[in-house]
N, C-alpha and C positions, 0 to 999 in steps of 0.2 A: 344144785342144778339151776343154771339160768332160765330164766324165762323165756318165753319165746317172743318173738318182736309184736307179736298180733297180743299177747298175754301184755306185756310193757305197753301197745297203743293203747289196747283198751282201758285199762287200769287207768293210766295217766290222763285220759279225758274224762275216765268217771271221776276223777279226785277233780279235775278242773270244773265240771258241770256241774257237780255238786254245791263246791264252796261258793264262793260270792261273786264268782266272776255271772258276767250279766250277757257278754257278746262273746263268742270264740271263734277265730278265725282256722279254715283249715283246707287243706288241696283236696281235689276230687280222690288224688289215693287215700287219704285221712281219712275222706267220708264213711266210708263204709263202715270204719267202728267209731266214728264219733256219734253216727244214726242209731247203733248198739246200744252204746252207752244212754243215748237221748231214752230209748225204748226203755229201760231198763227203769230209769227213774220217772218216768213219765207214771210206768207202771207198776212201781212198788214204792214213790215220794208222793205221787197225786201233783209231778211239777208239771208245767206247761209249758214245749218251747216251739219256738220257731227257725223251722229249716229253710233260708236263703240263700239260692242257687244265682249268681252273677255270670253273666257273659253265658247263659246255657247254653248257646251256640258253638261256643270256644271246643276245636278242635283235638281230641285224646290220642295218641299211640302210644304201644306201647304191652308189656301184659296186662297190664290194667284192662286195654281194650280187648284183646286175644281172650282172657277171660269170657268173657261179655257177651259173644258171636250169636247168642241166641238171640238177642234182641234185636238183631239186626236184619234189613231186605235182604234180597239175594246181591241187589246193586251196589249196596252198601258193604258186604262181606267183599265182592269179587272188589270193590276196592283198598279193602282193607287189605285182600294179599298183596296187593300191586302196593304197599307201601303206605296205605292212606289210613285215616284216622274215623275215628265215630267222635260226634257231637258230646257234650259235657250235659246236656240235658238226655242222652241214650246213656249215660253211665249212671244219671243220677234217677232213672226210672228203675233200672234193671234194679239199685241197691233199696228200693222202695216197695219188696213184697211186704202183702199183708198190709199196705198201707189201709185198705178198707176199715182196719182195725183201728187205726192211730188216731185216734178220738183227740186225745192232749196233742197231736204235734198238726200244728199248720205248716204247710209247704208252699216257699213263694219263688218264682223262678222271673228272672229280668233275661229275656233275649228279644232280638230284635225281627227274628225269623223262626217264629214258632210252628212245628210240624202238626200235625191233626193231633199226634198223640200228644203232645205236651199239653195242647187246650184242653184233651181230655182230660190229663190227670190234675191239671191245675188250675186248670178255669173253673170261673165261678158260676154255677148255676144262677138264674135268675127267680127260680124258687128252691133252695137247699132243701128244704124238708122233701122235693119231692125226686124222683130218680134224675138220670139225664134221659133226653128225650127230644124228636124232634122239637117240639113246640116245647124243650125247655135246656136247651143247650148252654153249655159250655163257654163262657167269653173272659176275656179278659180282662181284671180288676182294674186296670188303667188302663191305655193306650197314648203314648206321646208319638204320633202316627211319621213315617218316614216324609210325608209331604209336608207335616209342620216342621218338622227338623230339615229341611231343605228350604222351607221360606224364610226360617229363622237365622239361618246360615251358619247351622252347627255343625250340618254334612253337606256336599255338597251332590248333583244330579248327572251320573257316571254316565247317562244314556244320552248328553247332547251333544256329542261326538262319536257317535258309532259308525263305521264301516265294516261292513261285510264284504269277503270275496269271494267268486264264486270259485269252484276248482274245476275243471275240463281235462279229460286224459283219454289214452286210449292203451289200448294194451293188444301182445300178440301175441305165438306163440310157434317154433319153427320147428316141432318135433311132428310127425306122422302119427305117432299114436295119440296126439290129442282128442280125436274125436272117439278113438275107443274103451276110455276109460271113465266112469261113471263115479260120481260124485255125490255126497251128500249136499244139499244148497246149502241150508245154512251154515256149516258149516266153511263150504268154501268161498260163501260168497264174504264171511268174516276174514278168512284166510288171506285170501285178494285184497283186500281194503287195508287192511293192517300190514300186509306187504307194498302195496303202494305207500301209505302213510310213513314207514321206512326207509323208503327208496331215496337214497342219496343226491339226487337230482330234484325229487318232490323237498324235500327240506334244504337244501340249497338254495333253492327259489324261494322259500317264505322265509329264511335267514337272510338274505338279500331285502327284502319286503321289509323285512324288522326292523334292521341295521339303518336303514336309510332312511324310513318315516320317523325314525328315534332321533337322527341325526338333524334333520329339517323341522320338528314339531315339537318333541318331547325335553330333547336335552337344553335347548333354549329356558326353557320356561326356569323359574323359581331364582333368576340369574344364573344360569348352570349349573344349579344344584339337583334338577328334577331326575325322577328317575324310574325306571319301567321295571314289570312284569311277565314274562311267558309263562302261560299253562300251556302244555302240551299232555298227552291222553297215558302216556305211559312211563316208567322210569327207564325202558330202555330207548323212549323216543327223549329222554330226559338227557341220558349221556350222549345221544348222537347228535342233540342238536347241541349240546354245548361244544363238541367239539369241532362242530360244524360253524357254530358262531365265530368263534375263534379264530378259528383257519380263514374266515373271509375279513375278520376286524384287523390281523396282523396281514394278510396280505395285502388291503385296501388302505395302512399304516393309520387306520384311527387307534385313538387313545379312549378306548370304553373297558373299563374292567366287569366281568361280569362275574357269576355264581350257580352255583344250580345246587337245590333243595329235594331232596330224598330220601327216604327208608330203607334202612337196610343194605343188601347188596346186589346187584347187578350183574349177573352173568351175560357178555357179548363178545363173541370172541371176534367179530368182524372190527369190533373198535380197540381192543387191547386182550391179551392174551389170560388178566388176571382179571378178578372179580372189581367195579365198580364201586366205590362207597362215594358221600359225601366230600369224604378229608385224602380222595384217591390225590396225588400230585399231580396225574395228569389230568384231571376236572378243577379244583379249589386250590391251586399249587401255595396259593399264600392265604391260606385258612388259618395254618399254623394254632389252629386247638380252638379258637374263638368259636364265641357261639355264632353261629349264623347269622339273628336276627344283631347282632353287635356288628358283626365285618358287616352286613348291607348298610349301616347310617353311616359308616365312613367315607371320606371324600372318594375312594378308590375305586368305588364300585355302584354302577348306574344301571347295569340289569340282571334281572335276578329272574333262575330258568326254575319253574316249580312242576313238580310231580306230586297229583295227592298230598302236600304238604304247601303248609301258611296260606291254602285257598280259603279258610275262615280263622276268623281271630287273630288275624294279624297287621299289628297298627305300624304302619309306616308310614308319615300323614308328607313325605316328600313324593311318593309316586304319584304321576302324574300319565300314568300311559301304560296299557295292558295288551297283548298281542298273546288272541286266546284259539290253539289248535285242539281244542279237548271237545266234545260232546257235552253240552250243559244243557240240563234241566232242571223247570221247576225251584224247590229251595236250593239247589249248588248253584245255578245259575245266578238266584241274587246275592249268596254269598262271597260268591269267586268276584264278580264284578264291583262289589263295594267295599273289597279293597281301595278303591280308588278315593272313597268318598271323604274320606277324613280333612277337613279341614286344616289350615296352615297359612300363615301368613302371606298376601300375595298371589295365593291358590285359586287361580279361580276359571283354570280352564283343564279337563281331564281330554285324554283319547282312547277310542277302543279300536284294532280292528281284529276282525271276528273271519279264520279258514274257514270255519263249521258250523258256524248254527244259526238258525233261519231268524232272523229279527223280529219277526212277530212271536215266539216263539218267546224270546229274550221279553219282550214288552207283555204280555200273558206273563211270564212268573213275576214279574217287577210288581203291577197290577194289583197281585194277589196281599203285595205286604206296602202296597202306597199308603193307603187310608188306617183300616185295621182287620187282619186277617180273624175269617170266620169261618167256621166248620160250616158244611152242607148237610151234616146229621151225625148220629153217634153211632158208633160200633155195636153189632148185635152179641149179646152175652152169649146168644146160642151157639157162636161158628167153634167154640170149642168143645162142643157136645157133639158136634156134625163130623169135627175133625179126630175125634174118639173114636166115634164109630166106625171110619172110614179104616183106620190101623185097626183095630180090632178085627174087624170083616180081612185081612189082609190074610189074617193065616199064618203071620209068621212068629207068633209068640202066642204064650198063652196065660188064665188069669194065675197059675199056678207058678210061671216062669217070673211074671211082675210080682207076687208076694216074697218073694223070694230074696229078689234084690233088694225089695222096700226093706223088709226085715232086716237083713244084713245093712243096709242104711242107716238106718234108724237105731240101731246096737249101735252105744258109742266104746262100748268095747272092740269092736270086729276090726279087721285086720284090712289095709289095703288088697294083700292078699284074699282074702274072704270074697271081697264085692268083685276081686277080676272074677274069681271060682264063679259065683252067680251069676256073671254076666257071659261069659266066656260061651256057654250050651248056646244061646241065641246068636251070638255075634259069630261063631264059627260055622255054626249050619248057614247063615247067610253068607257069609264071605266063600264058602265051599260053592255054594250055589251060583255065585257070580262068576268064580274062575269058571268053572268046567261050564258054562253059558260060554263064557270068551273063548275057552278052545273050543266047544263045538261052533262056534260062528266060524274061528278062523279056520277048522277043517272043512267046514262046509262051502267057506269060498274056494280054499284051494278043489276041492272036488267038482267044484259047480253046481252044488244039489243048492237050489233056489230057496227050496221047500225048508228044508234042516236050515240053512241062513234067517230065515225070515223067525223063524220059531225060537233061534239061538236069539235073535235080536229081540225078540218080542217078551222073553225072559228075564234080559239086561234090563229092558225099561221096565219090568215090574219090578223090580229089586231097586230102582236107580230112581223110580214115581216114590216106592217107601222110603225110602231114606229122605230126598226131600219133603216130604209130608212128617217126618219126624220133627226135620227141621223148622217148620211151619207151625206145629202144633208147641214148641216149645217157647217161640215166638208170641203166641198168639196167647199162650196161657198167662205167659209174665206181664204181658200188657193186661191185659182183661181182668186179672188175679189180683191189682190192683185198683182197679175199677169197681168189682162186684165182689163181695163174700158170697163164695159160690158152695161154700159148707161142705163139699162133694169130697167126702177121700179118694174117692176111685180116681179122681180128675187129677189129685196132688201125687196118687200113687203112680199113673201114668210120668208124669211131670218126673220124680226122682227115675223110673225106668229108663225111660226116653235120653233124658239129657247123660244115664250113663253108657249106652248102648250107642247113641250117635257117634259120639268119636273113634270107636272102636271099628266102622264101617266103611275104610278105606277108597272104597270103588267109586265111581262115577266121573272121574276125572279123566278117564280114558276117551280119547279123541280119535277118529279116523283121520289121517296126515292127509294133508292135500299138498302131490308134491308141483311146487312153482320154479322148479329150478329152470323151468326154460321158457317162464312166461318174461317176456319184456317189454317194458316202456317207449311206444313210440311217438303219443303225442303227450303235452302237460301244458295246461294255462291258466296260469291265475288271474282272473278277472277282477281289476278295481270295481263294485258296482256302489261307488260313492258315499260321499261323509254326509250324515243325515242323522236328524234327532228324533229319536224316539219318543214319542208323547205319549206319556205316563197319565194324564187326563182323559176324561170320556167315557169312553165304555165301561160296564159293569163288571166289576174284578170276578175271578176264579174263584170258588172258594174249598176250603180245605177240605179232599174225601177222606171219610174215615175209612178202618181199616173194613173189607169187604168180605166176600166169599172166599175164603182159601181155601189151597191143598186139592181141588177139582180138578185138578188135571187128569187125564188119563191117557193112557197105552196108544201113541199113533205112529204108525209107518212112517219113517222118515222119508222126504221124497227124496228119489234120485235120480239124479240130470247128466247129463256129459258136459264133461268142462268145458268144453269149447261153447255150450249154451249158458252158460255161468260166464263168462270172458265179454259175450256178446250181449249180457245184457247188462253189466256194470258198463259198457263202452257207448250202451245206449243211454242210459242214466248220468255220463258225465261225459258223454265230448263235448258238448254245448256248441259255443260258437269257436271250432278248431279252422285250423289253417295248413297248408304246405310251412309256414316258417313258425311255425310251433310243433313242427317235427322232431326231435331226437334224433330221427336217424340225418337230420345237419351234421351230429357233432358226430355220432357214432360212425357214420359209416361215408358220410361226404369228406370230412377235415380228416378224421382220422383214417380213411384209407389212402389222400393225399398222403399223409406226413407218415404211414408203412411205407413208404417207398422212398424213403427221405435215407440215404447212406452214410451218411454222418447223424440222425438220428439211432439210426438200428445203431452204431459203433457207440456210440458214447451210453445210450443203456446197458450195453451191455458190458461197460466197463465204469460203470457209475452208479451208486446206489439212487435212489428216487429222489432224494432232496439232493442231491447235487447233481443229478438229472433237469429237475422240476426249476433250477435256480438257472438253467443253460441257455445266454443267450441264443444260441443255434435254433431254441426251441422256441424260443421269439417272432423271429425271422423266420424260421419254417413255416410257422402257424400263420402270419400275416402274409407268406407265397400260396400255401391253401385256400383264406378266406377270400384274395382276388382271384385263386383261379376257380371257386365255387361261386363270384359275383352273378355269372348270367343266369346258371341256373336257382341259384337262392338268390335274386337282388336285396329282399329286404333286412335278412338277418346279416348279411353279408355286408351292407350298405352303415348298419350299423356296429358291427364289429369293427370296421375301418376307421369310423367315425369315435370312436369311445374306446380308449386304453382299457378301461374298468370294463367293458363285455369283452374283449381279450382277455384279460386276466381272469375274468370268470370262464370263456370257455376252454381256456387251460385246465383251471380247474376241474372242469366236467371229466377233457382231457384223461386228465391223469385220475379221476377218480372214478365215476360209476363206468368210465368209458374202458378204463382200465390202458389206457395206451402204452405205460412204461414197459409193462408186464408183453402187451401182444410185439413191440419194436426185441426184448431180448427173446420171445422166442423166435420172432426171425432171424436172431444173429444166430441164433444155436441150428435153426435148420441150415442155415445158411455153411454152419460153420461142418455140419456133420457132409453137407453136400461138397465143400470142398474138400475132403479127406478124402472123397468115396474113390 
């Protein structure tokens, strides 16, 4: 019988630890039995080693990481499904239980953006003999600080070229029953946002914005070797802007090759009919197998579109220029952003511009890791005694149902079989308990009984409060379990319970749909508000919170609003300074109800597919007999469509795309064509 691969890793590092070798090099997946093996002989040779963790910030996906989920926020998971990674210092805590124990093994970690937890588990007290403690905290056995490596000019200072823009829009909505239908806010008001940030017209314009400040600023530099970054927020805002890039770099006949960086796969059917990957033909057509970070240093290729992925750990010391549509905070913020920073011959000017995030904002988390980042206190050993109690007080297991599983755990005879058997009574009463919650809400709406809705829903969230507090507590234990020898079996007993009963608890994923099918864009304006350096000096940095009260939530009423007050207060929030020529309904309903009336447009849709449509001189000359006979009542967009080929050609675009014109020209030929039969 062969051995098993985890039997052959282990084995073969304990023969190398053993004999004479003195350093062993190995990947974060290696670790967890080379840590084994360390333990093993630490604690039956009396050896001493030392575990050194490089790059701890460096970026994981992968199962390695999927494994892991316990150790992770809530922010941090909801990124991990969207395709994104956990830090190389979150994989190398999680594999460090019982470190409390590990007398013989010292733990040194080199990262440049160390999290609360990391100081905890690896900084150095200022008196060892005594706990950690306010007035004995946690710090760092070096520091070679980001402002000294910035004067020294090993990296360079990503934040003297920042610009920020602002976004302005408005939105509408032509159905009748908008005001009768009631909404969850949060809900919808995430639902609206992320539909806007979608919207073909919304990313059209910051692809436009990209292309052209890349063309004037960035591609110049390094002798025309330099080369740019997009984050944007999601992998399916990943695939639309690449195809969106594209479509304006071939129409506008520049020569830019670009890329886009993602996980997994991409379900959109509005952009291609089949699933989305990396290596898709129609995203990466010449990837042809290469590793990504290989195809971006080749001459070919000057921007590179990322999703949750190369936002940390990844050395490209030719980018000189970042265009960031994501939400950043805190440590992703300095991480995504110093990309930039790497040094190179020549290099000595970067650029940022910034859709989304407030620049003070950006200058606060920089702050935090200028000089030398420092904990503001330490983590209480109690919150996993608080968060015990709180499941227990829940009702929904008992201490007879957690001995049960422990046992069957703990037998290393028992059967996978066995421990579903054990866990199976708890995880089926709860999951019975959240369906028949969900039909009685959904009978309670269709019936209109307020009463029975409110009680159905009031049910979901106690079932939907425990399971994240499960989630929280297994969190909370791993970290702190390392921190304190907490001696407690009842605490470890919980621990095995917990982490086998979570995943078997399907539910909470369920959303109430906010349908937008008939909300639409009338205004949109992306305001320059200027290139400005952020000063990294002065005020007193942030310093790192540790981890705090968890799992307090409790049971509230979701509010509910009428969408139409959801509509009206995102329109308050972002029209800023709007205009009549920052209208939509220009293209939508001014150009494009000229050129429905254009008789040799309706004929040739209708007997032409879209790209040999879209290629029609006629539709040239149409579009430029609309934009003068819109001059008086639009002068200024009008004024400049006349004036510029390249805003013709863009508002074709819009045209045929979010405007859908191709599509409304053949159904008038078909009406036209059923009214001549009649």
């Amino acid at each position: 019988m062969k051995p098993s691969a985890h039997q052959s890793k282990s084995s073969e590092l304990a023969k190398v630890l053993s004999g004479g070798k003195k350093i062993v090099v190995c990947t974060i997946q290696t670790f967890p039995f080379a840590l084994a093996a360390v333990r093993e002989l630490a604690a039956t040779r009396g050896k001493r080693f030392a575990v050194i963790a490089d790059e701890a910030h460096s970026s994981q996906t992968g199962t390695a990481a999927s494994k892991l989920k316990q150790v992770l926020s809530p922010r941090e998971l909801q990124e991990l499904e969207d395709g994104g990674g956990i830090s190389t210092e979150d994989l190398l805590a999680a594999h460090m239980t019982a470190r409390a124990n590990d007398g013989d093994i010292t733990y040194v970690a080199f990262t440049a953006t160390p999290k609360a937890k990391t100081l905890e588990l690896f900084g150095r007290r200022p008196d060892p003999t005594q706990p950690a403690s306010p007035t004995n905290l946690p710090a760092p056995f070096h520091v070679y600080s980001m402002r000294q490596a910035i004067e020294e000019g090993f990296i360079l200072d990503v934040l003297k070229n920042y610009t920020p823009y602002d976004l302005a829009f408005k939105l509408a909505h032509d159905g009748k029953e908008w005001d009768e239908k009631q909404v969850e806010r949060g809900e919808a008001m995430k639902g609206i946002m992320r539909w806007v940030r979608l919207h073909p017209y919304n990313i059209s314009q910051k692809v436009q914005v990209v292309v052209e400040h890349f063309r004037e600023n960035v591609a110049p530099l390094l002798h025309g070797c330099a080369k740019a970054m997009v984050v944007v927020g999601s992998r399916i805002e990943a695939v639309r802007w690449k195809l969106a890039i594209d479509q304006y770099i071939q129409v506008s006949g520049y020569r830019i090759g670009t890329l886009v960086a993602f996980s997994g796969e991409v379900n959109d059917k509005e952009s291609g009919p089949d699933p989305f990957t990396e290596t898709s033909m129609l995203l990466n057509p010449n990837l042809r197998g290469r590793d990504m970070r290989e195809a971006f240093s080749t001459e070919g290729y000057r921007i590179l579109l990322v999703a949750n992925k190369f936002q940390t750990g990844f050395d490209q010391p030719l980018l000189c220029g970042m265009y960031v549509d994501k939400r950043l905070a805190g440590i992703q913020a300095v991480q995504t952003l110093s990309r930039l920073n790497r040094a190179h011959p020549g290099k000595e000017t970067t650029f940022i511009l910034d859709f989304v995030n407030d620049p003070e904002e950006i200058v606060t988390a920089f702050k935090t890791y200028y000089e030398t980042a420092t904990l503001a206190g330490v983590t209480d050993p109690n919150l996993v005694f608080n968060l015990r109690a709180k499941l227990d007080a829940s009702g929904f297991y008992d201490d007879n149902e957690v001995e049960r599983v422990v046992t069957v755990k703990m037998d290393p005879k028992a059967s996978q079989a066995q421990l579903a058997a054990a866990l199976e009574p708890v995880a089926d009463r709860l999951l019975k308990r959240h369906k028949a919650a969900r039909s009685t809400l959904t009978n309670a709406r269709a019936a209109g009984d307020a009463l029975a809705e409110q009680d159905a829903r009031n049910e979901i969230n106690v079932l939907e409060l425990f399971k994240r507090d499960l989630g929280i507590f297994l969190r909370v234990y791993v970290f702190l379990s390392q921190l304190f020898d907490y001696g407690n079996t009842a605490l470890e007993k919980r621990m095995i319970f917990f982490n086998g009963l979570l995943p078997l608890l399907d539910f909470g994923r369920e959303r109430d749909g906010v349908d937008l099918s008939k909300v639409v864009l009338t205004h949109h304006k992306l305001k320059d508000q200027g290139q400005r350096t952020l000063p990294l000096s002065g005020d007193e940095a942030d310093k790192l919170q540790p981890m705090t009260e968890t799992g307090s939530g409790a049971v509230r009423e979701k509010e509910k609003v009428l969408l139409a007050e959801i509509i009206q207060k995102v329109n308050t929030l972002f029209e800023g300074e709007l205009s009549d020529d920052d209208k939509l309904i220009y293209v939508n309903h001014v150009l494009k109800g000229k050129l429905l009336e254009s008789h040799i447009l309706v004929q040739q849709a209708s007997n032409n597919t879209r790209e040999q449509f879209a290629n029609s001189p006629d539709l040239a000359n149409e579009l430029m007999n609309a934009i003068m006979d819109a001059f008086a009542a639009h002068s200024t967009m009008s004024k400049q469509a006349l004036d510029s080929e390249r805003v013709r050609h863009g508002l074709r675009d819009i045209l045929l795309g979010p405007a859908n014109l191709y599509g409304a020209l053949r159904s008038r030929g078909e009406t036209r064509a059923v009214q001549g039969s009649v």
